[in-house]
N, C-alpha and C positions, 0 to 999 in steps of 0.2 A: 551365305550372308557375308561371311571375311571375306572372300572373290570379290563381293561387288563394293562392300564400303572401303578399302584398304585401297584400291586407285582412286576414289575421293578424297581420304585424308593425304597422301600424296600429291592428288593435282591442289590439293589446297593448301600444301604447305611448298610446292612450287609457283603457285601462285603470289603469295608472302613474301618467296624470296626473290624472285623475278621484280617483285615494286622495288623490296630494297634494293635491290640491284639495279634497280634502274633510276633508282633515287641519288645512292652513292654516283652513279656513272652522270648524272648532268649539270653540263658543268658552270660553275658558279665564279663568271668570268669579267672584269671590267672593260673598258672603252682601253683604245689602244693607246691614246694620249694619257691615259692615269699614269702618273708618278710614286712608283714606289723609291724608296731610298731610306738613310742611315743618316742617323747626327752624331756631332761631340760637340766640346765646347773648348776654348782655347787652354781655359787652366785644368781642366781637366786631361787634356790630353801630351798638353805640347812638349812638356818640360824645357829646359832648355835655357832655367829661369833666369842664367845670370848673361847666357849673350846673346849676340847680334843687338846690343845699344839695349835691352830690358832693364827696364825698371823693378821695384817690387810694386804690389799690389797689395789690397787688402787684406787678401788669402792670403797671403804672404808670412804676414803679421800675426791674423789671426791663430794661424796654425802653429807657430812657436807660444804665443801667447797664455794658446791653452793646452800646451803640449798634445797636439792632435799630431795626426801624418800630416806629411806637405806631400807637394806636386811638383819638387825638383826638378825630377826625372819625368815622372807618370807615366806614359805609353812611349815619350821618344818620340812622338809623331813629328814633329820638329825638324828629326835627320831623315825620319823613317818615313815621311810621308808618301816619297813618291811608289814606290811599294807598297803602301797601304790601299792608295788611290785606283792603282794597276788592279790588284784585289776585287776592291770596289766593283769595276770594271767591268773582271771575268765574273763576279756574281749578277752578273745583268741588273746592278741596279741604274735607277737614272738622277738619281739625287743625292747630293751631299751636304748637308746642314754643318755650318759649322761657326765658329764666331772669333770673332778679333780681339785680341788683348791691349786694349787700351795703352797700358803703360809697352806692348813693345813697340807700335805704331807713335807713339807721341814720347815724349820725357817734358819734363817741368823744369821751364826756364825761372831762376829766382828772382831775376833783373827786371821780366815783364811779368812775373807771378802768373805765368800760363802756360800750357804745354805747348809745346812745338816740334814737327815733326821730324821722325828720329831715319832718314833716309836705310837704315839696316833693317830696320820694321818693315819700314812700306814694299822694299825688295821682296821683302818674305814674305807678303801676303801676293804681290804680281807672281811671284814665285809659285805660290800656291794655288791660286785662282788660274797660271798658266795651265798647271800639271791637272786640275781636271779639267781644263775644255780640252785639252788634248786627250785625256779616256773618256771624253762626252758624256762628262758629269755634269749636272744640271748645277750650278750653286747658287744654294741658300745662305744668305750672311745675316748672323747677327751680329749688330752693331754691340751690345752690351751683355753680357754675361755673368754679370755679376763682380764681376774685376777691376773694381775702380784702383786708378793710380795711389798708391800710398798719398802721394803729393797732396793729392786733393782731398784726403782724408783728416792728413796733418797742416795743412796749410791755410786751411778756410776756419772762419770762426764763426758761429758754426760750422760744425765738421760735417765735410762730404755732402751726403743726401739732404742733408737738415739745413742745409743753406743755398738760400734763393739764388747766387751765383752759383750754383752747381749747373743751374739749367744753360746759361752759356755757354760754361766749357763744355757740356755736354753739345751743343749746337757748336761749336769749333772744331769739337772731334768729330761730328757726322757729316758734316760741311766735308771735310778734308777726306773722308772714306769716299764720299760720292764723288769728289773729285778724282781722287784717284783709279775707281773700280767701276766708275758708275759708267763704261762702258762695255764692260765685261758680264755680267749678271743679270737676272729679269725679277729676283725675287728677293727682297732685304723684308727686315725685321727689324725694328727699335731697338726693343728689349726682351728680354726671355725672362718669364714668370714671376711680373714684379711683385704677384703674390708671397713668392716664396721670399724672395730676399729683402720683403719690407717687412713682411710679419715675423721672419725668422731673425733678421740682420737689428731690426729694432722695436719688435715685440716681447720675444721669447727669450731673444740673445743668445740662439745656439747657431748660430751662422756669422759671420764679419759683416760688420763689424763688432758684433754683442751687445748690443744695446738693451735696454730692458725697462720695465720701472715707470715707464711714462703713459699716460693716460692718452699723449699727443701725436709721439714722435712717426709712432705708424704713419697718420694722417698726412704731417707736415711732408713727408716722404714720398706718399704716395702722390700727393698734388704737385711736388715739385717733379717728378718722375714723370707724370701727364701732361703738365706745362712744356716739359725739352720733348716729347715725343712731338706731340702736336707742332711744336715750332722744327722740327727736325723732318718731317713729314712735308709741313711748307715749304721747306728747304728743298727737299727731293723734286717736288712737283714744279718748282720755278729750275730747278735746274733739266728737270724732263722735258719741259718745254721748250729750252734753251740748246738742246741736245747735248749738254753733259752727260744728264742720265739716258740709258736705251730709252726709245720712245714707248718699248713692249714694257718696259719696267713695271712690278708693283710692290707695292710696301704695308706691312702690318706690323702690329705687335704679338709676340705667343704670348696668350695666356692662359694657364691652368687652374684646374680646379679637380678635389674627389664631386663626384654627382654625391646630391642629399638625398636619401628617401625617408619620410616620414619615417618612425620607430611604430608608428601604431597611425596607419592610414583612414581611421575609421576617427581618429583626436585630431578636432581644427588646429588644436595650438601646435600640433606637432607638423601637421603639413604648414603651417608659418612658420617656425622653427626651422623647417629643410629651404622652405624658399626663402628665409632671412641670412640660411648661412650662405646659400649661393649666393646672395645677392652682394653680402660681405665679402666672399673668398672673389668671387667673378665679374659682379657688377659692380662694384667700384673700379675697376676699372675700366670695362665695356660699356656700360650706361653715358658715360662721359663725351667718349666720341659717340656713340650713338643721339644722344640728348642735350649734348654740353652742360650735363649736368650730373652729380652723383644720386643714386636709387634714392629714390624718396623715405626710404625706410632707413636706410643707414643717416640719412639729412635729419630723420626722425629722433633716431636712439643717439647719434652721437650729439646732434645741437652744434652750439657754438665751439665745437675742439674741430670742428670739419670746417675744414678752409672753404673760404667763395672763390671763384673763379671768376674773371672781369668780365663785362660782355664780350671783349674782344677776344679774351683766350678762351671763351664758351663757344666762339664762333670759329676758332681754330680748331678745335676741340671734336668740332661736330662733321661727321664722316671722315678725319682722316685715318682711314684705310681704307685699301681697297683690296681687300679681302679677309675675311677670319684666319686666325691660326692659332692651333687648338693644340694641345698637350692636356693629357688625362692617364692615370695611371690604376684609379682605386676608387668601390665607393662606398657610403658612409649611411647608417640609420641612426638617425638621431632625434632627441628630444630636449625641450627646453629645460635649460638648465637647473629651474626649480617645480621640473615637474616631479613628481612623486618617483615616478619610474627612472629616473636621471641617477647615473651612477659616478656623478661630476659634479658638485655643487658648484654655484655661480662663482663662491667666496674660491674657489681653489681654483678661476682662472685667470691668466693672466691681464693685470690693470690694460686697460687700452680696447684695442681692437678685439682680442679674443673674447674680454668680458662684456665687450659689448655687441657683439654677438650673439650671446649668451646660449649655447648650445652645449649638450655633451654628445659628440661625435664619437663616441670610443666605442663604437658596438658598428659591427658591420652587417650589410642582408644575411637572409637566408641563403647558405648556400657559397657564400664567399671562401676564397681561396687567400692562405695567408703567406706571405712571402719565405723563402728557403730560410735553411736553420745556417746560424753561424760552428765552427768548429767548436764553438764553447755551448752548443743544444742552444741559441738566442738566435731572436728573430732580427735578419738583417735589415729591415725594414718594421720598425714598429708598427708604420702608420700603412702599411699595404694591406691593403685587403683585396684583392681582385675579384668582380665583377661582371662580367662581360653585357649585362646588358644595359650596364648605368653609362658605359660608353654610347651606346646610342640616344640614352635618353642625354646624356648631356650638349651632343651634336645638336638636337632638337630642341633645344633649353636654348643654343648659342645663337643656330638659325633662326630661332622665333622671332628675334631682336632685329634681323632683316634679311628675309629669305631671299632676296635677288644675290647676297654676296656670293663667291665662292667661299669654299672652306679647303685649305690647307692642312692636315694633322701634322703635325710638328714633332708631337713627340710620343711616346706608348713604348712598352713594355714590360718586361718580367723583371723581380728580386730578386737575384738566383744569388748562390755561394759557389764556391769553388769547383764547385763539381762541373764538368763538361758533359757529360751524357746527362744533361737533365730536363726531365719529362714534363715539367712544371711551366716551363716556359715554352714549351713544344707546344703544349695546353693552350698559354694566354696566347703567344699569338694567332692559335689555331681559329679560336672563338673569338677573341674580338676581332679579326679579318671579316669574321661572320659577319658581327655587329656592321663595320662598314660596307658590306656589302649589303646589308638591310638598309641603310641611311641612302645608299646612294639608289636600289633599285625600287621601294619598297616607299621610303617617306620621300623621296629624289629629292634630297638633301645635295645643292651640289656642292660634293665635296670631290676634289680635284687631285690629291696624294694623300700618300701616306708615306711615313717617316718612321722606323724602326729609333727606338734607344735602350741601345747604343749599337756602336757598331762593334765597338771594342770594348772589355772590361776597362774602367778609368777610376779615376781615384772621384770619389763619389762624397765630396765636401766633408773633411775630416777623417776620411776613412778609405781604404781600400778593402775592405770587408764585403760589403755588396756589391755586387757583379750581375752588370746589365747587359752586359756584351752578347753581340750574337758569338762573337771571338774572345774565345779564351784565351787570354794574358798570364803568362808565367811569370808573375810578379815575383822579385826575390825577395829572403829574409833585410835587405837593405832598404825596400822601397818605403817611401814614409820616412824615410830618418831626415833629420835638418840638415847631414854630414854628407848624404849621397848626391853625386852630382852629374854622374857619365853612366850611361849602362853597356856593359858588355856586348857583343855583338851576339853573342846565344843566348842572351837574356832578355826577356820581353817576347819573345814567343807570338807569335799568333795560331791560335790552335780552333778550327769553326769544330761550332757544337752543330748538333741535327737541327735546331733551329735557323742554324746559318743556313744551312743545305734549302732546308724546306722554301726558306724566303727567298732564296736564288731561285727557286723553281718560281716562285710567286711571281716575283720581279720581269722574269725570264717570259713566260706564259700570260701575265695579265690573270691567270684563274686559279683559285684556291686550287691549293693541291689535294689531291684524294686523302683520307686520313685512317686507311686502313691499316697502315703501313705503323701509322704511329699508334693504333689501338693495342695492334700485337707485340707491341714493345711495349707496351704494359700504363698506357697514357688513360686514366680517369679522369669523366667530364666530372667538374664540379654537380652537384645537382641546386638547383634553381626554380626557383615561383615564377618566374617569368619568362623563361627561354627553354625551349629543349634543344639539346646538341647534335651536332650527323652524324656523331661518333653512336652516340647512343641510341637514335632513332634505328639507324642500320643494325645494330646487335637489337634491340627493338622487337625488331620483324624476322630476326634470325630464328631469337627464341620462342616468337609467337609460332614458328612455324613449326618448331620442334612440340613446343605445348600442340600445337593440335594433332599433329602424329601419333603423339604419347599418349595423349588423352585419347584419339579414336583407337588405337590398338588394345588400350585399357578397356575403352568399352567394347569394343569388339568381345573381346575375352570375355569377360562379365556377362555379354548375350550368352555367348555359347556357354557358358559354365552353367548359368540356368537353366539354358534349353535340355542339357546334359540329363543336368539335378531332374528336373521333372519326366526325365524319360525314365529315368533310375525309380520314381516313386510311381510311375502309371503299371497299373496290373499285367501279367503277360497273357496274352490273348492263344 
């Protein structure tokens, strides 16, 4: 009897491994035209902040203000670019995202109370747009980053964002970008995640400008921010016609958002809770061009603090872009603020846009992953919770709004710390790759690249503490200081983690890379309600096929130990 069952438990745990095995082995591959690639952002990277004609900026201020680190120095990219870009390169990626600092492209004339352009800027950005079409980098330009000129901070009254001339100078400055580049590039961006820097710059006031306190100033912000897109966008298109800009040219705005799920999907109020936060964190600004108009639920809860838009800028408003662009990092389970289960009361959120929102967000799914610890045991990222399948749901949320667009991802990544061999990040990008390649083959979502962030560790608004980098940066005990101003030539380092590797292969191949490699370096999938992982599925079927071995050998034995026992108690004949 062990003769004949013992090559069945065998052929059936070769069986097992033969699917996993041929599970892991298929490959999970994109179109040859997909666009993988890397971003930064000007203040984050360039340093460099007092020459070539630079101005100060917001950052600038803010970060003495409130004795945070500054971005003096921060990566050096500035001198060190063209090395960086070479980099880029040899890691077969095809895109580089990256964005222009206002104040060193323009300065502030006092005489006409206008910026005008700073010909040491403009060099340095032809400079830098030269040096990637020559390693046949794709570039991505954002016009805005968060870096408004001091000038128009301190010079407008209302200050900066809160005054309806902002949208001019902002249409002066994109005017003059597209003049100058708009033959060089195929892909511009307005603005990068007016989410963050309207709720944060004049919500919460932990971002520049610090604003805080007002019931309004979100609002007033955000409509003046969609007013210069929209007119900035008309700009683009009558000069694309005109052939200042490529004829291939196109243009969006990135916007982000964490995806909401319900805290308790089986409570109406908490599935209107997740879709009123998106609708606040996301639709207000995508409903607009989409509808020329703001989500009827936020036109709802906020009333007369929400700005009207004329017909005429409802009508500029409506489709300009021509394509989505998405940044998503984290997602969130939440419930209304004065629900029972709410571990956030209404009264302790912030007056304005957050309270009127009115959600507690502080609780993530089942199964989330939270961002690396700082040297001090603290999370470098409060607000990270990773996710990997809220990433697809939110792709699906974006495109629902109009499925003909493309989609661009803009931005994604891991919270990591100091550490370079780390496994966590290996993780997210491993699994949300998944994710898009679920959007694109599965819902054909069309989504056209994807954008790693960052490329390099960067100084991460206030702080160089969290570390997004595929490249690790040997920041010194100097960086951050308001005194530092030149970095050493062996200082700033670029050091790639396994994640760098991995994503060169990505980049390189068009197809996820195999993940065995990164299992037996000791990489755990998250566990999840809604996704199973390759990592896990393969060890899976590994152990499934060891259980049946183990288990038939066990019964095996058990037969015969019986058959034994009973010979032992039958009479001898």
């Amino acid at each position: 009897m062990l003769r004949r069952l013992l090559p069945l438990a065998v052929a059936a745990a070769a069986t097992l491994l033969a699917s996993s095995t041929a599970a892991a082995a298929e490959k999970r591959c994109f179109a040859d035209d997909f666009l993988f690639g890397s971003a930064t952002a000007s203040y984050q990277v360039e340093g460099a902040y007092k020459e070539g004609g630079r101005s100060s900026s917001i950052w600038d201020d803010f970060c003495r203000e409130k004795d945070l680190a500054c971005a003096n120095v921060a990566d050096d990219f500035y001198h060190r670019y063209p090395s960086d870009l070479k980099l880029m390169a040899e890691d077969g990626l095809q895109t580089f995202r990256f964005s222009i600092s206002w104040s060193r492209l323009m300065t502030w004339n006092p005489s006409t109370r206008h910026m005008v352009p700073n010909p040491a800027g403009i060099a340095f950005y032809h400079d830098l747009i030269d040096e990637m079409l020559k390693n046949k980098l794709v570039p991505v330009l954002t016009i805005y980053h968060w870096d408004l000129p001091s000038a128009l901070q301190d010079e407008l009254t209302p200050k900066g964002w809160l005054n309806d001339e902002i949208v001019a100078h902002y249409v002066e400055y994109a005017t003059l970008v597209f003049q100058e580049f708009g033959q060089k590039l195929d892909y511009w961006t307005t603005f990068n995640e007016p989410y963050s820097f309207v709720t944060q710059g004049y919500g919460t006031g932990v971002h520049a400008p610090g604003f805080s306190g007002s019931d309004v100033d979100t609002y007033i912000v955000a409509h003046n921010l969609l007013r210069a897109h929209a007119k900035a966008v008309g700009k683009f298109r009558e000069f694309r016609n005109t052939g200042i800009v490529r004829s291939t040219a196109r243009i969006g705005i990135v916007l982000v958002a964490h995806y909401m799920y319900p805290l308790d999907q089986s409570n109406p109020k908490d599935v209107a809770a997740a879709e009123r936060a998106l609708q606040f964190d996301y639709g207000l600004y995508l409903q607009p061009m989409v509808s020329g108009d703001y989500p009827a639920v936020v036109r709802e809860v906020v009333g007369d603090r929400l700005p009207h838009f004329t017909p005429q800028e409802s009508e500029e408003l409506k489709g300009s872009y021509d394509l989505f662009m998405v940044n998503h990092y984290a997602s969130k389970s939440v419930t209304d603020c004065d629900s029972p289960t709410s571990q956030r009361s209404c009264d302790q959120l912030t007056p304005g846009w957050e309270k009127d929102k009115g959600v507690d967000d502080t609780r993530a799914p089942e199964g989330a992953r939270l961002s690396s610890m700082d040297k001090y045991g603290n999370r470098n990222c409060g607000w990270f919770t990773a996710y990997p399948p809220g990433y697809l749901a939110l792709m699906k949320w974006v495109s629902a709004h109009d499925p003909s667009a493309d989609m661009l991802l803009t931005e994604n990544g891991w919270c990591g710390n100091d550490q370079v061999d780390n496994p966590d990040q290996m993780w997210y990008y491993q699994n949300y790759m998944e994710q898009v390649y679920k959007a694109v083959t599965e819902e054909k979502i069309k989504v056209i690249g994807y954008t790693a962030w960052s490329y390099l560790d960067n100084y991460e608004w206030g702080s160089f503490e969290p570390r997004f980098g595929l490249y690790y940066v040997n920041f010194t005990s100097q960086t951050g200081s308001k005194d530092y101003e030149s970095a050493k030539p062996t200082e700033l380092e670029r050091i790639p983690r396994p994640a760098a590797k991995w994503f060169s292969e990505l980049a390189k191949t068009k197809c996820i890379p195999d993940d065995s490699e990164v299992f037996v370096a000791g990489v755990e999938a998250s566990p999840s309600t809604e996704d199973s992982y390759s990592t896990w599925s393969v060890v899976g079927y590994v152990v499934a096929a060891i259980v049946v071995v183990g288990a038939t050998v066990v019964g095996i034995r058990k037969f015969t130990e019986r058959r034994s026992s009973r010979a032992e108690r039958r009479p001898l004949l």
